[in-house]
Steps between C-alpha positions, in 0.01 A plus 500: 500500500224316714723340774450131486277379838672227746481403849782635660406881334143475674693340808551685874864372633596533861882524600566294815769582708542213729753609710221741645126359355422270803732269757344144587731360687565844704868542437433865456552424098230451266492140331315293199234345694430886698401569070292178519319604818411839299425323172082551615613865546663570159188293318226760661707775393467377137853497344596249266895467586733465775833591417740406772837690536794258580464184736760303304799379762720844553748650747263826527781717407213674297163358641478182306628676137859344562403121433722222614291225361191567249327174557505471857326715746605725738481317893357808660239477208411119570557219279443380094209330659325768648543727161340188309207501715523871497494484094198222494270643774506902305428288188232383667368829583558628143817735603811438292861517613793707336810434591855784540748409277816631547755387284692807403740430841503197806603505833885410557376258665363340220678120343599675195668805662655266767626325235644835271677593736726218577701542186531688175467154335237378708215414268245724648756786467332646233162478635578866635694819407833488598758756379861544598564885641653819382818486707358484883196653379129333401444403125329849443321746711169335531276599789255244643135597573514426836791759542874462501690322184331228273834290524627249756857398581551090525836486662546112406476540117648867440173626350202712572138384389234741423186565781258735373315492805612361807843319583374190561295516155749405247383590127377206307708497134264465268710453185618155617195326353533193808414776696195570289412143455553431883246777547249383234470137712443670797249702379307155315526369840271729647282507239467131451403538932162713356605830569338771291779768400794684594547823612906578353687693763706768354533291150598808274832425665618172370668624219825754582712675193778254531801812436358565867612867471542773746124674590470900550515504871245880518720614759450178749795262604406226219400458161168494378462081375161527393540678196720125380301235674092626461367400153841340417644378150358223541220464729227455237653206344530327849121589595412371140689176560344433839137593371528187184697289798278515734263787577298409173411146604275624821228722510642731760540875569799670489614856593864571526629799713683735244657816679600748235306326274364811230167425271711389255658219688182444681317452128750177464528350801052511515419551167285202370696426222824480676476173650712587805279640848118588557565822654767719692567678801634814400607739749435886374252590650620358848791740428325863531564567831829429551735799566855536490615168707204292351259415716702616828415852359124483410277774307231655498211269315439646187167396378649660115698249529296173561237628262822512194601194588178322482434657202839349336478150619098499440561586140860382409352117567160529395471217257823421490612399843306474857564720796521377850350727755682553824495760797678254754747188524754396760741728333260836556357680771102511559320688275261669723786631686708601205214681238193452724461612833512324814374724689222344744222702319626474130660102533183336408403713229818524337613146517133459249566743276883367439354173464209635242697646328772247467294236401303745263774468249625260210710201648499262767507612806731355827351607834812449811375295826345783720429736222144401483487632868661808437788415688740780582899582528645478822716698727768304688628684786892450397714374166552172752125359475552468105586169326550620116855432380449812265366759769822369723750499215378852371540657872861359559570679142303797558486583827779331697793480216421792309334714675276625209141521691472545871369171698114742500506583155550158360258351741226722370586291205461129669149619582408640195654253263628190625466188456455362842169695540378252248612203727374553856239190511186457335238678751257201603295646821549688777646207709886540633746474186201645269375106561811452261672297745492418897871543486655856442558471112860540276398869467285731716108534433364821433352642807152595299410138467260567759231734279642353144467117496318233289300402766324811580503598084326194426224559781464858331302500203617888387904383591757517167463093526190504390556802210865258370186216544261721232738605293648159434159352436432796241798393315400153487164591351578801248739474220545877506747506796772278392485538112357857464689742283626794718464891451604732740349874545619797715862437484567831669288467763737476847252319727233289290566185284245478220485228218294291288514107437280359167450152408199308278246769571568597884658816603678623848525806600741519781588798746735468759576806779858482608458767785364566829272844375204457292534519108240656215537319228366706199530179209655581143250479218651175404332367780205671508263240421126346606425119616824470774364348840683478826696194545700421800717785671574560921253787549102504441499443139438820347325533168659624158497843440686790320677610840541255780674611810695163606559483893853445609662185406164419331493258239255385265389331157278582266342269237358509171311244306498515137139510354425210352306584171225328354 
């Protein structure tokens, strides 16, 4: 089934982390009108969205994703006046602006939570999950994501309420339908300000299996909760609700983060039929290379792996869903770093071919601030220069408490897999503070913002800047690259990427070399065929033939015109 054509599928969106995009007032912390100052910056690179992670008011238990008021903004972040001017003056310039919503939990510090936990007859009581215990012991064995138990004692009303993440991030109950309704305003709120979309932080969550049973705890010290609060009971009548309540009035994008989320559940929460989201964030594929303790135990990158998983997603929502394309976020290392190389001879090269061969595929692609620099992880001399309340939690737990990894081993995991290496500030020139700040910022600067910085990438017409610049503009012009049907070739194959993409009469051809050694590519007779030109790719374009030795981390696209007959 043709998929049907609409703005936000041809769109480019651009996550914003504030905290670390650019400080104006020189606090050290990034700020609304530092993403005004850059609004010229963001235009010439040609995206079509900003979507900003959290700069509602919050306690920064978690970095803005524990909100204590949703319609006010955070001080450090500036005022409701500067986001209004920030909101008109990207209009202006043709950029729109998503907003995080994150209404599966608030901070404690939120009115309604201050007000739960007063009393158990308190009329905001029920605005959260509160459960009496199993003698001294939590409601069941839940384990929050950020390490240590999903439940919280409140020693003034006898009972424990449920945190899947942090402490201070009290789970929002979702079957008390004020609590849905009180959400629902909000949301109109912001959408009645001219905002263009939502992006729905963790939103598979909402709904939990109310018998809130024990989880299998796999040998750790809690219970697995996922398995009873992703893709819950009810979750689909709740998005359902809030699309015909509100999302349906606007024309907005939407993409709600979905971990655990299988093609199945993906197919309903994106499918065009469904009435409920646009698209999902689904998490697989960011999944391959965790080891035994997650990400704290990293593997090998196994391109097998990538290639299957493409493959799935590529196929399972073809025409009946839409894919969003991601290598990095604030939750997720850099991807040069993690599947690329960032090597000083190979960083350049590598950081294109990722990005071709992202954006080569079927979906709408979300590049991270500093991606389209090929900015890299970082190495922090000690645990002490890190600000990530999951990196800190996980090494009391793994390192200090149980002693399961030694303090080298797990660090080799921060490096590799964090999510602070994601965070260090957005790398404007080579200026003190990356030109982030005149003020040492909230968390340390990569000490490579001297050779990789916008300034310098920008003066260099060959830098990735100018490739994420191409490729962007190709999208915008051909049809092919977001609605093209996908077929992938070569599935064996441990070091090259090859597939097709075919819409109204074009054809790609795309080839993507994963390693650092040169790679023949000898083509199946499937794609043995005449009339395929060179396209774009981060080598001297090379012409079709039946072998073509690809250069390492060379990618490049082919394409095919259909003759036209008379």
């Amino acid at each position: 089934m043709k998929p049907m054509e609409t703005w936000w599928k041809e769109s480019v969106i651009y996550q914003i982390y504030p905290r670390s995009f650019n400080d104006s007032n020189n606090d050290g912390i990034g700020d609304l009108n530092g993403i005004r100052e850059k609004l010229d910056y963001l235009a010439n690179l040609g995206v079509d969205v900003l979507w900003l992670s959290p700069v509602y008011q919050s306690p920064n238990a978690d970095n803005g994703y524990d909100i204590s008021d949703y319609q006010a903004i955070m001080d450090e972040f500036g005022t409701m006046e500067d986001f209004d001017l920030l909101l008109k003056e990207a209009h202006e310039k043709g950029l729109k602006i998503v907003m995080d919503l994150v209404v599966n939990h608030t901070s404690d510090e939120h009115d309604w939570f201050v007000e739960s936990q007063k009393s158990k007859d308190n009329p905001y009581r029920d605005y959260y999950i509160w459960k009496d215990g199993k003698a001294d012991q939590a409601p069941n064995n839940w384990g929050s994501a950020f390490s240590g138990p999903a439940w919280k004692y409140d020693e003034q009303t006898g009972q424990w309420y449920l945190h899947i993440f942090a402490e201070k991030q009290p789970d929002l109950n979702w079957e008390n339908e004020r609590v849905r309704q009180s959400v629902y305003k909000m949301m109109t709120w912001w959408l009645d300000k001219g905002i263009d979309g939502f992006r729905m932080d963790v939103i598979n969550l909402i709904s939990k299996d109310q018998a809130f049973p024990d989880g299998e705890t796999h040998g750790g010290a809690y219970g697995n909760s996922m398995e009873f609060c992703c893709n819950g009971p009810r979750v689909h009548a709740y998005l359902k609700e809030m699309n015909k309540e509100v999302l349906s009035k606007y024309d907005i994008v939407t993409v709600g983060e979905a971990p655990g989320a299988t093609i199945e559940e993906a197919q309903r929460y994106a499918g065009s039929e469904e009435n409920e989201l646009n698209m999902v964030f689904q998490f697989e594929m960011m999944d391959i290379d965790h080891g035994k303790y997650g990400k704290w135990s990293p593997m090998p990158f196994d391109l097998k792996k990538m290639k299957a998983n493409f493959k799935k997603w590529q196929e399972g929502l073809d025409g009946r869903g839409w894919n969003s394309l991601y290598w990095d976020n604030h939750d997720q290392p850099r991807i040069v770093s993690r599947w690329g190389s960032d090597k000083k001879v190979w960083r350049k090269k590598s950081a294109k071919m990722l990005a071709l061969c992202l954006h080569m595929h079927q979906g709408t692609p979300y590049i991270y601030q500093g991606e389209e620099l090929g900015m890299t992880n970082v190495r922090f001399p000690s645990i002490d220069a890190y600000r990530d309340i999951e990196i800190l939690n996980a090494y009391r737990e793994l390192v200090k408490e149980t002693g399961a990894m030694r303090e080298e081993e797990f660090m080799e995991g921060v490096y590799k897999l964090s999510r602070d290496n994601a965070r260090t500030p957005m790398q404007w020139s080579d200026e003190a503070y990356a030109g982030f700040s005149s003020v040492e910022p909230w968390i340390g600067v990569n000490p490579n913002y001297t050779e990789i910085n916008a300034k310098q990438e920008i003066a260099d017409p060959d830098s990735v800047f100018h490739f994420y610049q191409r490729l962007i503009a190709l999208r915008h012009a051909n049809k092919v690259v977001p609605y093209g049907t996908y077929r992938q070739y070569m599935e064996e194959d441990d070091n090259v990427y090859v597939f097709t993409r075919e819409y109204e009469g074009q054809k790609l051809l795309v080839a993507c070399n994963f390693s650092e050694q040169a790679q023949t590519v000898e083509w199946p007779d499937a794609l043995l065929e005449e009339g395929y030109t060179p396209w774009i790719g981060n080598d001297s374009l090379k012409p079709f033939e039946k072998a073509v030795t690809l250069t390492p981390y060379e990618g490049i696209v082919w394409i095919k015109e259909e003759t036209k007959k008379a």
